[in-house]
N, C-alpha and C positions, 0 to 999 in steps of 0.2 A: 836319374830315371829319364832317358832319351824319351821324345817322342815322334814318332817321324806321321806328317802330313802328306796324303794320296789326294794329287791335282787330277780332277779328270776336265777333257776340256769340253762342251757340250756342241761346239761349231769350229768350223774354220774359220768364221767370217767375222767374228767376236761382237755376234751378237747377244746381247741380252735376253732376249726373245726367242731366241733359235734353242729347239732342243733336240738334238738328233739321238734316237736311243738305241738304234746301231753301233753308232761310234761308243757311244758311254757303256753297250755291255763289252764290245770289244776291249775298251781299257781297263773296264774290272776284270775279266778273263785274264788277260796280260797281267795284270799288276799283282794278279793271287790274293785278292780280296774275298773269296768268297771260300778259300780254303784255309783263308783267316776265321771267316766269321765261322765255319764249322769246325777249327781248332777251340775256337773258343768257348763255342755251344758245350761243345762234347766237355769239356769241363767246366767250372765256376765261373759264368760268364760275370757276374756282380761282386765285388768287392770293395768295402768303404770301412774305413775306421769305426770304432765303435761310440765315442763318442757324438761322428755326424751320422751316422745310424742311428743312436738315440733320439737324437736331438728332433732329425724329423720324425720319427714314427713312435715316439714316445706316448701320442695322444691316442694311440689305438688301445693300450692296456691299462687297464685300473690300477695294476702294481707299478706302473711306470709315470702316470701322469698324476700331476706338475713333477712332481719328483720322487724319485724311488730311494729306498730306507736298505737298497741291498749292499753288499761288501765291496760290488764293481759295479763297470757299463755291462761288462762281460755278461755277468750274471743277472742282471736287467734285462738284459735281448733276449739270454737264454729264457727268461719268463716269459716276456711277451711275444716271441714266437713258438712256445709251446703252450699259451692260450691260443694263437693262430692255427696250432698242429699246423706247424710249416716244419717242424727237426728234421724229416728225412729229405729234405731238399736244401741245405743250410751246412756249413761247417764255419767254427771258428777256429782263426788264429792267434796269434799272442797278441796281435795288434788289431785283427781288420776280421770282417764278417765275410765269407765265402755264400753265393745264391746263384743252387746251379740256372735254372729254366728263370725265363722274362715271367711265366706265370705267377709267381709265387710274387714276385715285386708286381705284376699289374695290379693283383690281388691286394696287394698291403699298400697301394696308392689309393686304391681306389674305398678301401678302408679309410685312409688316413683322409679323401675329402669330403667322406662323409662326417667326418668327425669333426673336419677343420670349420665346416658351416654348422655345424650343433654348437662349437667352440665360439664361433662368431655371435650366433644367437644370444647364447649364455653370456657374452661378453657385453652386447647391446640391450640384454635385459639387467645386467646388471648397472651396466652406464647408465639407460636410462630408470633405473630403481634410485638409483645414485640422482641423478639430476630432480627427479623426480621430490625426495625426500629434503633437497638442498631449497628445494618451492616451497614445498611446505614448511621448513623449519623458519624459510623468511616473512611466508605468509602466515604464519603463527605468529614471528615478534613484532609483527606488522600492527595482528589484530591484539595483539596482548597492549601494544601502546597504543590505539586507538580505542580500547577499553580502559584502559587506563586516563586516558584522555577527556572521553567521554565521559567518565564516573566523575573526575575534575571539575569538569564543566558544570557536571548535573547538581555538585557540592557546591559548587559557589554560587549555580545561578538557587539554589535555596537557602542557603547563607540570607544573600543579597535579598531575597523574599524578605525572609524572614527579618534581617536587620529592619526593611524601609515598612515594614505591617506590625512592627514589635508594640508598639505602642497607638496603635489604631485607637483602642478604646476610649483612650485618655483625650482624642482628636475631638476639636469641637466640629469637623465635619466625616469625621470617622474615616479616615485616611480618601476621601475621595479626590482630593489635591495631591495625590501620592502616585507618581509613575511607576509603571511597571518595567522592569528591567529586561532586558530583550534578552527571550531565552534560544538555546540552541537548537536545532534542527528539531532533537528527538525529542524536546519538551515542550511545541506548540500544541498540540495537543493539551496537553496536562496544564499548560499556560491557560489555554480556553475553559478546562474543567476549574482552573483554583479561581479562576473568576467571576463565572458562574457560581459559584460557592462563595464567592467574597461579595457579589455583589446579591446573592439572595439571603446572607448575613447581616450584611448594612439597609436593606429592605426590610427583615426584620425588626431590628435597631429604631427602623424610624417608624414602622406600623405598632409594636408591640405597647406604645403608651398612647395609642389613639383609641378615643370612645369608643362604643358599637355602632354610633353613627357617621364617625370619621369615618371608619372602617369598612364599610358599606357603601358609601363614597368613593375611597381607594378603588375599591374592588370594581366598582363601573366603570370607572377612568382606565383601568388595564382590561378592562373587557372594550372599552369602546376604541382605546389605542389597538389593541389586536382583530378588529371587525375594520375599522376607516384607519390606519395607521398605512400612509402613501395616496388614499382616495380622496381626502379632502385638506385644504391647508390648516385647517382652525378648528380645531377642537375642543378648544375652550378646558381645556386642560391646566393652565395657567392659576386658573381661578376658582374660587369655590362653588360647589355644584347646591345650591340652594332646592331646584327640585319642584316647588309649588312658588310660579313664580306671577300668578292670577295676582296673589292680594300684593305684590310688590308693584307690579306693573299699572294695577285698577286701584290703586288703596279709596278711590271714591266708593266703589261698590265691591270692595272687599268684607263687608259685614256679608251682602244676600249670597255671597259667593260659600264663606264660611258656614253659614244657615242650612246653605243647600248641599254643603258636603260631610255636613252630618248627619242630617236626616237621610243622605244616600249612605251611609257607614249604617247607622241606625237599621234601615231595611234589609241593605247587602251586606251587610257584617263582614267587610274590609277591615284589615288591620292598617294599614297606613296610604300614604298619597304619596305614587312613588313623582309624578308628573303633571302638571299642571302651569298651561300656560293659552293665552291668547293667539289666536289662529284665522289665517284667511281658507276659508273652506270653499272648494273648487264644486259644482258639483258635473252631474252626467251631463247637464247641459251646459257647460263649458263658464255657470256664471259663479260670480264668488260673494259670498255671505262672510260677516265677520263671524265666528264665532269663537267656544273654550272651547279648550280643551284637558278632562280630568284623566289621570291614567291612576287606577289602585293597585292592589295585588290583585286584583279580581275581576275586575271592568274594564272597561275603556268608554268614556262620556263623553258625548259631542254635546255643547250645549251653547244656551241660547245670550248673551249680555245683555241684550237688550228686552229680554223677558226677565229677568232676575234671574239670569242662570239657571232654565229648564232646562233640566234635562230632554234631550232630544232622540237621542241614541245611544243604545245602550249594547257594548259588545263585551261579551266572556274575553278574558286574556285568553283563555284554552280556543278562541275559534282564532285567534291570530296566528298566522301561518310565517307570515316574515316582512321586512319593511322595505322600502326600496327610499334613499335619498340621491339627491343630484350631486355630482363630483362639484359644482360652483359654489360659488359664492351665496347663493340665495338660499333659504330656509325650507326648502320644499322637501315632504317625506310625504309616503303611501303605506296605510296599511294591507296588509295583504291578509284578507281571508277565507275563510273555508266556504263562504255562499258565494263566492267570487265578487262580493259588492264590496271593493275595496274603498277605503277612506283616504282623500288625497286632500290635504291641508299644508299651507304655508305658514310657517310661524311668523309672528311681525308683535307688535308694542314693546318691542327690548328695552329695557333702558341701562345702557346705554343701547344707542341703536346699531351698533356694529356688533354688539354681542351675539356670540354663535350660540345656540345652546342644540343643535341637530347630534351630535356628540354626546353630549350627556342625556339626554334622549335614547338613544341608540344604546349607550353604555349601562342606563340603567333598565330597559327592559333588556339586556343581554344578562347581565348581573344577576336580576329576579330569577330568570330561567334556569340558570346556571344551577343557583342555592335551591329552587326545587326539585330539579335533576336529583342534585347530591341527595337530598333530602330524601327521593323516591315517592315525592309528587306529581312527578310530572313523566 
């Protein structure tokens, strides 16, 4: 199959640049190129095998793309160009596809790059389906052993719980010598709540064989820890809250003191003495008297030592508004009440003399208050 190549030259001067189109119709004129190209028009200007005729344009017909179920190529083209309705411009031969006019082929190219970018699409949504799904299956075995892992952890650190608390009971200090085992991220939490639960267990444990009077005691001491707990150093916490601490401090004139706080019961039919102690009493005019001090469920008594403990003043608990004590070291508290005449007294005769008692003070009119709330007294 010769083929012969037509040089046209476009200058004399052999430039690149230079396009003279004089000269170039003149040598196509000459050279019978253009009674070529209208030999050729006038018949089957396109011919190509059938196979590279498939091969590109295969993606234009349904029957043909990826691949055709027919006898030949032959009989594949003949399909998908009578889905085109291109027959009257088409002839085939034993070997090669005959297409008379360029229209029929711009037509089925321009088919084919609509097709070829849907194809691409369809290609890039499958890749990235594909990539896509390859994320997920790693981020699944990811989370599957990070679950796995996790549930691991969460089993041992209750294991480990539960081995070093198994026998708490049997502990002469109820596992309080007993560390806790460090748990994982996702169980500080739950670490905070089994502690809270262990430690209002073991609270329990140690309230539950205490009198009514222990327990009443208890009950001040977590009222006065939660009112001064950071505002003062010494709360006297340590040590047992006694309460009526006149006939301890005065035991010389603890008989007229006793005398006189029961004919005050007797009158005001107070059920008990929650407070009682020796006190420097401040007054409006800046000077200080020694005097008691009784506190009931019911009262509040300022009273006299050096009268046999007269009474002097006499206030309902119910006008008591709130107390105010000083962050120091010193004994100084103020009652606060509803006439605005509040009572400002320093406690003093402690014995020992460093002992705090502004604390159990504090704890046990918060306690009272508390239990009448609850009660629906107050």
């Amino acid at each position: 199959e010769p083929y012969y190549v037509r040089c046209i030259k476009p200058n004399d001067v052999k430039s690149p640049l230079l396009f003279e189109s004089e000269r170039c119709r003149h040598q196509v004129e000459y050279l019978g190129l253009l009674e070529n190209v209208r030999v050729r028009r006038a018949g089957f200007a396109y011919r190509q095998t059938y196979p590279r005729f498939l091969q590109r344009y295969k993606m234009i017909s349904e029957f043909t793309w990826p691949n055709h179920d027919l006898p030949s190529d032959k009989d594949a083209i003949k399909k998908l160009l009578q889905g085109c309705r291109f027959d009257h411009d088409v002839a085939y031969g034993k070997t090669k596809i005959f297409i008379r006019t360029p229209r029929t082929l711009f037509s089925l190219e321009e088919q084919r790059a609509e097709m070829v970018q849907r194809i691409v699409i369809f290609l890039q949504k499958v890749w990235r389906g594909t990539l896509a799904r390859m994320r997920y299956r790693r981020m699944r075995a990811a989370l599957i052993i990070l679950r796995a892992y996790r549930r691991y952890k969460v089993k041992s650190y209750i294991r480990e719980v539960n081995r070093r608390f198994k026998n708490v009971r049997s502990m002469k200090d109820h596992g309080r010598h007993v560390k806790w085992p460090t748990p994982p991220k996702v169980l500080r939490r739950f670490e905070d709540a089994m502690k809270s639960i262990y430690n209002r267990w073991w609270a329990w444990t140690k309230i539950k064989g205490l009198s009514p009077e222990e327990t009443l005691q208890v009950r001040a001491k977590v009222a006065s820890l939660e009112a001064l707990k950071g505002q003062r150093a010494d709360l006297g916490l340590q040590r047992a809250w006694e309460g009526n601490y006149v006939k301890r401090d005065s035991p010389d004139t603890a008989s007229s003191f006793t005398l006189v706080s029961s004919e005050l019961q007797r009158k005001d039919k107070f059920m008990r003495v929650l407070f009682s102690c020796n006190v420097r009493k401040i007054n409006r005019f800046h000077k200080a008297e020694d005097r008691a001090l009784l506190i009931t469920d019911r009262h509040l008594y300022k009273m006299d030592p050096l009268r046999q403990y007269k009474p002097m003043k006499n206030i309902p608990l119910y006008n008591v508004t709130g107390l105010s004590v000083s962050p120091g070291k010193d004994q100084l508290i103020v009652f606060h009440t509803k006439d605005s005449r509040d009572l400002v007294v320093c406690l003093q005769g402690m014995v020992p003399a460093n002992e705090s008692r502004i604390g159990e003070l504090v704890g046990t009119l918060l306690s009272h208050f508390k239990r009448l709330a609850i009660m629906g007294k107050w």
